[in-house]
N, C-alpha and C positions, 0 to 999 in steps of 0.2 A: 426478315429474321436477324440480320446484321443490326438492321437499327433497334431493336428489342434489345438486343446484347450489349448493344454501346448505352444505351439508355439507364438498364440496368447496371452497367457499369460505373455510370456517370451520379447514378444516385447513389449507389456502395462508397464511391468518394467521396461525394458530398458528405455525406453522412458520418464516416469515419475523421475527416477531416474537423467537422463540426464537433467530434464526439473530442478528439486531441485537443482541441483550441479550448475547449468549455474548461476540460480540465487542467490544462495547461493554466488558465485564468485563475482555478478556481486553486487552487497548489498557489499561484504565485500573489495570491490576494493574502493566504493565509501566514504562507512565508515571510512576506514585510510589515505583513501587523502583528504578527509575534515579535521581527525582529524591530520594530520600531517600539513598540511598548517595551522590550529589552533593554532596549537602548536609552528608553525615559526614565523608566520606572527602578531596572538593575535587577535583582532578586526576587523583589516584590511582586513583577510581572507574572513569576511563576503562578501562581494560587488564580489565576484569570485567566489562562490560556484557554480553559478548555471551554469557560463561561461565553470568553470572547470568538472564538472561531471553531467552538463544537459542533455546532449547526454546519456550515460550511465544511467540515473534515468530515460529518457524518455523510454528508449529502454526494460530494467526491465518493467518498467510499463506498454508497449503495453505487451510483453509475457505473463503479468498475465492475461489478458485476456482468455489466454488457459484454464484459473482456471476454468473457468465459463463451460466451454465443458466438463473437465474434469469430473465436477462434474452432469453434464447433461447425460453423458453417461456412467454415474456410476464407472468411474477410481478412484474416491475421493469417499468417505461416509462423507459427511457432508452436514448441509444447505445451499443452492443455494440463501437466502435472503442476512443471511451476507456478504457473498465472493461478491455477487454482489455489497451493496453498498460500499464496500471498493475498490474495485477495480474503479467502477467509481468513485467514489471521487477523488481517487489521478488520472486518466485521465481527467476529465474534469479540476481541477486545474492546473494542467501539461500542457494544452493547452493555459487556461485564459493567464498562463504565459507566454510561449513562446509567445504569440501574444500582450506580453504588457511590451516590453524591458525597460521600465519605472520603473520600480516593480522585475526585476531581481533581483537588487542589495540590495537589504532592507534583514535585521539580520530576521524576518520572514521567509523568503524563507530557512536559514541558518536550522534553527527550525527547519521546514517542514521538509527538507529532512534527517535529522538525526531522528526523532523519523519515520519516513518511513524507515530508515536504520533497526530501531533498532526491527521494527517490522517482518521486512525482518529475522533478525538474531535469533528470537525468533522461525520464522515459519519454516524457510526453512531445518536447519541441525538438527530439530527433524522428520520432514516431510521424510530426507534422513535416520535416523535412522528407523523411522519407515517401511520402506522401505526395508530394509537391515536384521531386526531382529525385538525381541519385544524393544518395547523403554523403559528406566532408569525412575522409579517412579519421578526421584529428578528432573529430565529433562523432562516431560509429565508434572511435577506440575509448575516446571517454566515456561513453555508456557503456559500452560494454564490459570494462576494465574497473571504476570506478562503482557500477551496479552492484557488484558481488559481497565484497567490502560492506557498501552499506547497508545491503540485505539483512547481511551476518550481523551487523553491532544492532538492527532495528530488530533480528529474530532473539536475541540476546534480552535485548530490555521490555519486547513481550513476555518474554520469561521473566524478566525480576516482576514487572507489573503482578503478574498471575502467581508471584510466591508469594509478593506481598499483599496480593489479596485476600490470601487462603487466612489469613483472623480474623477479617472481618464477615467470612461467611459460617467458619465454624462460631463466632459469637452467637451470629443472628442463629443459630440452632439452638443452642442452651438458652437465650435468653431475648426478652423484647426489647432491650438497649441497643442494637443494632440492627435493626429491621431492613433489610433489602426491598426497596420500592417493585412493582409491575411484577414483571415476568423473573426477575431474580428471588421472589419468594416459591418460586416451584421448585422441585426436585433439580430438575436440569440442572440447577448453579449451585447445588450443591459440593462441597471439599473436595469430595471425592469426583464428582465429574471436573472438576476444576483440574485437578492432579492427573484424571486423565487424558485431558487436550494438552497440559503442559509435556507430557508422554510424547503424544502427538506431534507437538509443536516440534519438540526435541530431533525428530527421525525424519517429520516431513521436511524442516526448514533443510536439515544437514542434506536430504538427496533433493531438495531445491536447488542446495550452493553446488552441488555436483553435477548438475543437469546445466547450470547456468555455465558452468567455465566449461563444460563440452560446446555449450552454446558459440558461448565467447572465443574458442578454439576453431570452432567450423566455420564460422563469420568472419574472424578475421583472416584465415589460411586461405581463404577461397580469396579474400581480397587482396593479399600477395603474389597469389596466381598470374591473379587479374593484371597485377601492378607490373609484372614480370612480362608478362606477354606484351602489352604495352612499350 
């Protein structure tokens, strides 16, 4: 029975560990070829980002989805409210997108996907540390500290994204000069569902950022505790 449990155990690591390392790669492949095309190209990089490392940010982003199981079936110990809207958020914008090659190319999208980068690099290689061993006070504070911050500026510019989309979907109503490809010609993507997720966005993300600095709060006080008895 012991050896079922450690067995079990041992694949739950494996597996979580494999799942941090993929995305950890997959965040920091996207990160240096934005910021290297930035760096060659200047401005002009923007209008490519999304052509260039869409695929790769789309594909990250379905895997997080695992997050959500993970944490349902107890592999994670954290709350299932945050992780949830963060994870939809950047899928249902990730779709809006691809179905509106209109809006690809705009220095927004640029935005987006770097502070999604940057929240990637915060989570993922303390998530593999912690994993591994106990994690670095200095490193446990920067995630946790640094997290919230860029939560709030990346839920921010899903909202400009989703105002500045709302012309390009009431066009394509009135008229066939803006046609929205696939699944963006159905109902769903229409203004008014549009206006209702930025609602959404608006209420979920704010008691996300207030979930997270309680977070932030319990984690770090518990390891002052620690540091004190010590």
């Amino acid at each position: 029975y012991l050896n079922v449990i450690f067995c079990r155990f041992s694949l739950s690591l494996t597996y979580l560990f494999s799942y941090n390392l993929l995305q950890f790669c997959g965040h920091t492949w996207i990160f240096a070829n934005m910021t290297a095309r930035f760096l060659s190209f200047g401005e002009d990089a923007q209008a490519g980002t999304f052509y260039f490392v869409g695929v790769t940010m789309g594909v990250c982003q379905l895997l997080s989805l695992l997050e959500l199981f993970h944490i349902a079936d107890g592999f994670e110990e954290c709350r299932l409210f945050p992780r949830f809207m963060q994870v939809m958020e950047r899928n249902v914008l990730l779709f809006l997108l691809i179905s509106l090659e209109e809006f690809q190319s705009k220095p927004i999208v640029c935005v987006q996907f770097y502070l999604w980068n940057i929240l990637g690099l915060l989570r993922y290689p303390h998530e593999l540390v912690c994993l591994t061993g106990t994690p670095y006070l200095k490193m446990l504070w920067v995630h946790q500290t640094l997290s919230v911050p860029v939560y709030l500026l990346s839920a921010v510019t899903e909202g400009i994204s989703i105002v500045h989309m709302l012309p390009y979907w009431s066009e394509s109503e009135g008229t066939d000069s803006v046609q929205p490809k696939g699944l963006a010609s159905m109902y769903f993507y229409s203004p008014y569902m549009l206006m209702g997720w930025l609602l959404l966005l608006v209420l979920g993300s704010s008691l996300t950022a207030l979930l997270l600095l309680k977070e932030r709060e319990e984690i770090l006080g518990s390891w002052n505790k620690k540091l004190k008895k010590d």
